[in-house]
Each structure stands twice: as structure tokens, then as C-alpha cells.
N, C-alpha and C positions, 0 to 999 in steps of 0.2 A: 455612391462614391464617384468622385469626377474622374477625368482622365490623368489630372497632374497628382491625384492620391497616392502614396506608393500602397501595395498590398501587402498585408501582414506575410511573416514568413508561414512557413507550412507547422504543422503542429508538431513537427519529429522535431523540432530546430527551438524546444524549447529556450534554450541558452540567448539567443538572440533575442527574443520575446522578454524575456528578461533583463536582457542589458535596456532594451530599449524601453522598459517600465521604468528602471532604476532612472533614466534619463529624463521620467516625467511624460512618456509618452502614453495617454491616456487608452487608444484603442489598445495598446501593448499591456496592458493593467488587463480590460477587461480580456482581450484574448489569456493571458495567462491564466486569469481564473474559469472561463471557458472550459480550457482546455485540460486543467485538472483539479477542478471542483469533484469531478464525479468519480474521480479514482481516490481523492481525500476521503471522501465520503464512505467510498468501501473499506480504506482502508480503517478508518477512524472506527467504524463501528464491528469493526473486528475484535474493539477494547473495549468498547463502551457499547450497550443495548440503545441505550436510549438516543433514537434516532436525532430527536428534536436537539439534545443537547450536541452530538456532532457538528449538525448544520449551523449549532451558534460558537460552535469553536471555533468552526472554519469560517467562518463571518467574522471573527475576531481575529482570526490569525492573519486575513487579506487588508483589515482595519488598521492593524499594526504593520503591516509591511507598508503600505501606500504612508504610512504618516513618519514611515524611518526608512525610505525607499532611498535615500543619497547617501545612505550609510552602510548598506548593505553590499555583502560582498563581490564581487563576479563568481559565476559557478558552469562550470561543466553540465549539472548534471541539476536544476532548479527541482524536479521533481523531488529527489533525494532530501533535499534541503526542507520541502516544505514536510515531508514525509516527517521528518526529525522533528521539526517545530511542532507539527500539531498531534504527533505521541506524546510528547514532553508535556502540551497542554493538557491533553485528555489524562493521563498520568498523575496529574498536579489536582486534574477533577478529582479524580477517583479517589486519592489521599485526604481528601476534605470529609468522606466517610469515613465519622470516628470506626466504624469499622472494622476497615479496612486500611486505618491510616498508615501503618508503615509496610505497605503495600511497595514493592522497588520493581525498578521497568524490568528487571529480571522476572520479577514474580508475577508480570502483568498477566492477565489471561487473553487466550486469543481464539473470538469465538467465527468459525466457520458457520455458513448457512447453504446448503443446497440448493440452486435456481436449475431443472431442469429443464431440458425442452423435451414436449410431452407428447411431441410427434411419432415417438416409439413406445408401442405396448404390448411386444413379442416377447414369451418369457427369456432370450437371451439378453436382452436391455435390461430386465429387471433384475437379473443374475449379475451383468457389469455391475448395474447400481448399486447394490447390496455388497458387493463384493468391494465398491472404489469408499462406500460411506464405513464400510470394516478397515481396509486400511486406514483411511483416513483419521480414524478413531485411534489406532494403535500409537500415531506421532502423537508428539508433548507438545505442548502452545507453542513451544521455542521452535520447532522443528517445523510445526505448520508454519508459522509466521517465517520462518526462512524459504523457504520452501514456495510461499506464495511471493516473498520478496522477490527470489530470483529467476524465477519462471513467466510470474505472471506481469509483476512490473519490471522487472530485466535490471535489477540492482547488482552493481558486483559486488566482488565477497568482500571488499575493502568496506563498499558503504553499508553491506548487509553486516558484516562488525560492528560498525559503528552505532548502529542503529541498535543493535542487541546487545550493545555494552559488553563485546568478547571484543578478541584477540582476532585474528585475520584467520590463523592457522585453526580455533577454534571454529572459525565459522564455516571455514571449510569443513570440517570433521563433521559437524553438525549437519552440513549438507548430506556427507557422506553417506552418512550413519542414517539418514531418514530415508536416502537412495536405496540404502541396503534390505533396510525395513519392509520400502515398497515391493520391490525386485521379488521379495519371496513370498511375496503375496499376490502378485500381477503384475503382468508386461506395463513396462514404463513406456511405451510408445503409447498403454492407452489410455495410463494412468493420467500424465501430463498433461493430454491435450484436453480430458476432461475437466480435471483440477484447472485450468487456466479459466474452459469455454462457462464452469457452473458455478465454480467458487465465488458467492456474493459477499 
């Protein structure tokens, strides 16, 4: 990079990143997808197992953006947006399974996977673990996937609605109701930062 380069903005400032994609700015393309390939990725195969067909959604869904990029909208919140897009894709998959064909993002499933780190093997760590994969179990897909929305990718209950096809006041409740869940089953100061640091 020379001196007269300017530097991309910092990765919190998605918003920017994206104005300046929609403008045709090319390092802004690829920093955007950079910068949340890899949270698409989690999120996507939270619906879909099959890893390979994720990473060609979302190869389709940056294909479609770059080729209708002057028509796209300004956004607050670019993560949220692509978030939308490629549930709706993977969703659109899933329905192609005579199956499962009238499968609705209500009905969608949402599968968790445990990444821990395996630098503890004191039977207290193993009592948390047991204990955080038993909650864990007891929420509905809807309440996980809320749950991972707004903790782990910092969605508010406006766009975690939207996302889940409720009502605002719905989604709050839904919060609620899986806060409550937790709470009597284990401290949420340990539940949280777990849930954030292992949930793949």
C-alpha cells in the first residue's frame, strides 16, 4: 500500500465498508466479505449441516451483491442485512427437499455444536460442561437462535424480529422466557460468556 492509499476503516465500522462497496470500491468488497465470511459461515450452518453447500451460498450471495451493488440499500447495520439474505437462501435450499418442502423459517431448525477449549480437565469444568450442554438442550431452535442472535452477534430485538418473522414485543418475550429458563438452571454470568466463547 503506498502512502497516498487511504486505509480501510476498522472492522466495527461495517456501515462504511459498505457504503464504500456499493460505490464500486473494490478493496471495500473484499474487506466486507473478509470481515463477515466467517460469522455467515457459523451462522448458516446453524440451518444447514452441510458445510460445503453454506460456503456456496455465501459465494452466491457476495456474487449477487457485487453484480446489484448500485441498487442496494444504505444500512446501519450490513451484518444484519447479509444475515437475512443468506437465511432466506439456505431456507429456499432446504424447501427443494421434497421432504421437507413446506418447511417455513419458523419451522427452520437451528443446530448448535460445542467448540471447547480443552485446556481444563478438573471435574468442575466438566460439571459446567454438562450442566451449560443440559441447558442448552432445554431451549427451542427459536430461542437458541435468539439467544445466539443477541449476545453473540449483538443484533437488536428490532432486527432479531425480523429475522425470526415475530413481532418486536414477541421477541423480546422469547428472550425472556429463554433468560428465565437459564437462570434456574445456572448463573447467567456463566452461562453467557460460555455460550458466546464455544457456540460454533
Amino acid at each position: 500500500m503506498t502512502k497516498e492509499e487511504p486505509s480501510l476503516p476498522k472492522s466495527s465500522d461495517l456501515a462504511l465498508i459498505w457504503e464504500q462497496f456499493k460505490k464500486g470500491d473494490q478493496k471495500a468488497f473484499s474487506a466486507l466479505f473478509e470481515r463477515t465470511s466467517d460469522r455467515l459461515y457459523r451462522y448458516g450452518t446453524k440451518f444447514v449441516t452441510d458445510t460445503e453447500s453454506v460456503k456456496d451460498n455465501i459465494q452466491d450471495l457476495f456474487v449477487k451483491l457485487y453484480e446489484n451493488r448500485k441498487d442496494l440499500p444504505t444500512l446501519e447495520n450490513p451484518l444484519f442485512y447479509l444475515f437475512k439474505s443468506l437465511k432466506n437462501m439456505l431456507i429456499d435450499e432446504i424447501r427443494k427437499n421434497e421432504q421437507i418442502v413446506r418447511i417455513s423459517l419458523e419451522e427452520a431448525p437451528f443446530h448448535v455444536n460445542f467448540i471447547y477449549n480443552e485446556q481444563a480437565d478438573d471435574e468442575t469444568d466438566e460439571e459446567i460442561k454438562e450442566k451449560f450442554e443440559h441447558v442448552v438442550n432445554l431451549l427451542s431452535d427459536r430461542q437458541k437462535e435468539a439467544i445466539y442472535l443477541r449476545f453473540q452477534s449483538e443484533m437488536s430485538y428490532e432486527e432479531i424480529a425480523e429475522l425470526l418473522r415475530i413481532n418486536y414485543q414477541s421477541a423480546r418475550n422469547l428472550i425472556h422466557r429463554a433468560i428465565e429458563k437459564i437462570r434456574r438452571e445456572m448463573d447467567l454470568k456463566i452461562f453467557i460468556p460460555l455460550f458466546i466463547s464455544i457456540i460454533q
